[in-house]
C-alpha positions as CSV (number, residue, x, y, z in Angstrom):
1,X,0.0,0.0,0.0
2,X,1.1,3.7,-0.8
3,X,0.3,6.9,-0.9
4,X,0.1,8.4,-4.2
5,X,-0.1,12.2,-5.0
6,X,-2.9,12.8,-7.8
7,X,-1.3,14.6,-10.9
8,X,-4.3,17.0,-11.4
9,X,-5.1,17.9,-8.1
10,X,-2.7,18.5,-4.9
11,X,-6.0,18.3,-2.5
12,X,-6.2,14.7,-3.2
13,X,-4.1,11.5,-2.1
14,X,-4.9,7.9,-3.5
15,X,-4.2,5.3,-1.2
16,X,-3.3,2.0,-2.7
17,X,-0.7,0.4,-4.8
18,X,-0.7,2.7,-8.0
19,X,-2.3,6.2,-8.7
20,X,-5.7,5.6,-11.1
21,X,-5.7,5.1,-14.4
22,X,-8.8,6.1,-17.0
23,X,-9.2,2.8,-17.4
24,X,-10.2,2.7,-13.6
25,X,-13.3,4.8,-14.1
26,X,-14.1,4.0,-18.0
27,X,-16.1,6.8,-19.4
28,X,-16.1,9.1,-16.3
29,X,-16.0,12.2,-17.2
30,X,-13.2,15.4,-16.2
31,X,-14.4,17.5,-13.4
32,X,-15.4,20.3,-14.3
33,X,-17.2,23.8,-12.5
34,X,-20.7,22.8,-11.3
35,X,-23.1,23.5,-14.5
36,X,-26.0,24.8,-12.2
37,X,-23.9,27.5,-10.7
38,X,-24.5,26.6,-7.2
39,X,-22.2,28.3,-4.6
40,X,-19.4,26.5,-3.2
41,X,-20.0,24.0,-0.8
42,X,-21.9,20.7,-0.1
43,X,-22.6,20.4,-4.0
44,X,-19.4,20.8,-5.4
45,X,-17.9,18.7,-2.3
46,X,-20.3,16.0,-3.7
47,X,-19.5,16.4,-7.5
48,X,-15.9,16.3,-6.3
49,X,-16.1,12.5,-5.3
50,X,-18.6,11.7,-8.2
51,X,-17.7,8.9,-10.5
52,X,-15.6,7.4,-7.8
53,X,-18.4,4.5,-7.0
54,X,-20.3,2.6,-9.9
55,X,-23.5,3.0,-7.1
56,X,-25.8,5.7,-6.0
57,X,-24.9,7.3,-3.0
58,X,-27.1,8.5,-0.2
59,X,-26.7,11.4,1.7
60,X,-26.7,10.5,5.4
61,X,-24.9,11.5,8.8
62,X,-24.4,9.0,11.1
63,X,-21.8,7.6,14.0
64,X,-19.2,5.0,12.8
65,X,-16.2,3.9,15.0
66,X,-13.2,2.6,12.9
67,X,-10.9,-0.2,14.3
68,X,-7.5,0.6,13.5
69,X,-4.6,-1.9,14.0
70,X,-4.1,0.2,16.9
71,X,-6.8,1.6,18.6
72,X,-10.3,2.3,17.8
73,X,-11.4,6.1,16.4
74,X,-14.8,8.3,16.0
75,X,-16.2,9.1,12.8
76,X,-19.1,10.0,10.9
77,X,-20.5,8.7,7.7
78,X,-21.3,11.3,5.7
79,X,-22.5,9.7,2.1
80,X,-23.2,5.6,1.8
81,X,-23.3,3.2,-0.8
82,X,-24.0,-0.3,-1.7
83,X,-19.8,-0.9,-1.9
84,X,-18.6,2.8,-0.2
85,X,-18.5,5.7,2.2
86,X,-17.1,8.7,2.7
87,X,-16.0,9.6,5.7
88,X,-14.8,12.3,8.3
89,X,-12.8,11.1,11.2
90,X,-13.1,13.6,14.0
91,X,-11.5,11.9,16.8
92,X,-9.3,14.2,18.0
93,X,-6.9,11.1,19.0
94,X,-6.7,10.0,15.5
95,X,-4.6,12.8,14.2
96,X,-3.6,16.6,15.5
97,X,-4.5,19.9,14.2
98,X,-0.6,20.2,12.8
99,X,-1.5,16.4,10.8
100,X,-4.6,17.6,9.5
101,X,-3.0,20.2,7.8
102,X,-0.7,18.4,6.0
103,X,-2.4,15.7,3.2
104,X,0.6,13.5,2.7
105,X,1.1,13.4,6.9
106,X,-2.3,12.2,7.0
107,X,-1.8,9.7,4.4
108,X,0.6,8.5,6.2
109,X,-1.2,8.2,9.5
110,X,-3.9,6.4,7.5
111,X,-1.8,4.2,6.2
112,X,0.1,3.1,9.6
113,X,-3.9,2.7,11.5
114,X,-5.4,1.0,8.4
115,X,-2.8,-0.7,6.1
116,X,-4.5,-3.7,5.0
117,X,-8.6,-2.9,6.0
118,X,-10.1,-1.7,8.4
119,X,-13.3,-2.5,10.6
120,X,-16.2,0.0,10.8
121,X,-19.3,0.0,13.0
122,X,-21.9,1.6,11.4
123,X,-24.2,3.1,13.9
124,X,-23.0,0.1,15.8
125,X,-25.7,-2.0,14.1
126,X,-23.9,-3.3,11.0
127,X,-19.7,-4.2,10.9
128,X,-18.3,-3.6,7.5
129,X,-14.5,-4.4,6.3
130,X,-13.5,-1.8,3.8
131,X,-10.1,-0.2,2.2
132,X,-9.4,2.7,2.2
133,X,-9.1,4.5,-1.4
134,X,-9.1,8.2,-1.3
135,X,-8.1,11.6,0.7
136,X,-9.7,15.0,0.0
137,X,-9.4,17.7,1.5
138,X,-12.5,19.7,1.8
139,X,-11.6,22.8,-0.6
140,X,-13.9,25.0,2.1
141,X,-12.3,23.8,4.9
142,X,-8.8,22.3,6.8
143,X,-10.9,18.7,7.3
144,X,-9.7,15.7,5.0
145,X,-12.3,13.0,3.8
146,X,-11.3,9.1,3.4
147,X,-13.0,7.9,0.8
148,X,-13.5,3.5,1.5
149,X,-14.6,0.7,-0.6
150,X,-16.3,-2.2,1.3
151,X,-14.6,-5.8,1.1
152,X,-18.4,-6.5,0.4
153,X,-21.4,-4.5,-0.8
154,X,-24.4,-3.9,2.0
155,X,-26.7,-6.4,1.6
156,X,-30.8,-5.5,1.8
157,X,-31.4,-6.7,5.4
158,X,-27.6,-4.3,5.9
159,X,-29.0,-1.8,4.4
160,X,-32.3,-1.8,6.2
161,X,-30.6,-1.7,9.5
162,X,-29.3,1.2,8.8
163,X,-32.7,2.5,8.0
164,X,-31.3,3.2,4.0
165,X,-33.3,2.5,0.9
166,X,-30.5,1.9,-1.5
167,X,-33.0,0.1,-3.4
168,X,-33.3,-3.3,-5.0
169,X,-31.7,-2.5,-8.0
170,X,-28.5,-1.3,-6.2
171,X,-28.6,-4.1,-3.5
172,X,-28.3,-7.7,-3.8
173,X,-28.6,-7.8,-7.7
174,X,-28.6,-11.3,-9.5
């Protein structure tokens, strides 16, 4: 596992074994200034991390606790899909103020609590095993977002104990 700088943007770390190729995301489209002119904020924070999973997300706040090979740290969801979240970790244990400033610091305390997966609670109903596979820094702010991919998508009766509606054609398709 590594931490990779992204070439186009130096708010934004990859953290696995090789930066992302097109081939990654087949189709996805650049970036680009948000078409409806909406301020700053929530919207562009969201088409920010768009294209990154092949499912719909929903837009949720909720408690998760992440076990670390180390300890154990508080964070809330802050978007959920079938086979992701994105997350902000706001235990104040996990890093310091001088960390959260610096991306690649981060990515390396990321790396050292997670390398390998790591175990998340969600709402302490429903334990997930994900990798993690992005940091962003909120553009608006001096918080950083890990982006995770679950080992294994949210199943229906998952999903329903979380009180989500991913719906059937994003959940336990055959």
């Amino acid at each position: 596992m590594g931490v990779v700088m992204a070439d186009s943007d130096p708010t934004v770390l990859y953290v696995r074994n090789r930066a992302p190729t097109p081939s990654d995301n087949p189709g996805e489209p650049e970036l680009t200034e948000n078409p409806q002119g909406a301020c700053a904020g929530e919207l562009e924070l969201r088409e920010f991390f768009s294209g990154k999973r092949q499912t719909a997300r929903e837009k949720v706040s909720f408690f998760a606790v992440l076990e670390g090979q180390f300890a154990t740290f508080a964070a809330t969801v802050l978007d959920i899909s079938s086979n992701g979240a994105l997350l902000y970790i706001h235990d104040k244990k996990f890093a310091s103020r001088s960390t959260c400033a610096d991306l690649m610091k981060y990515g390396s305390r990321v790396m050292f609590q997670f390398e390998g997966c790591m175990k998340i609670a969600l709402k302490g109903m429903v334990n997930v095993f994900a990798d993690v596979v992005r940091l962003a820094r909120d553009p608006h702010s001096d918080r950083i977002f890990v982006g995770v991919r679950f080992a294994d998508d949210l199943t229906g009766e998952e999903s329903g104990k979380l009180g989500l509606d991913l719906g059937p054609d994003r959940l336990d398709s055959e």
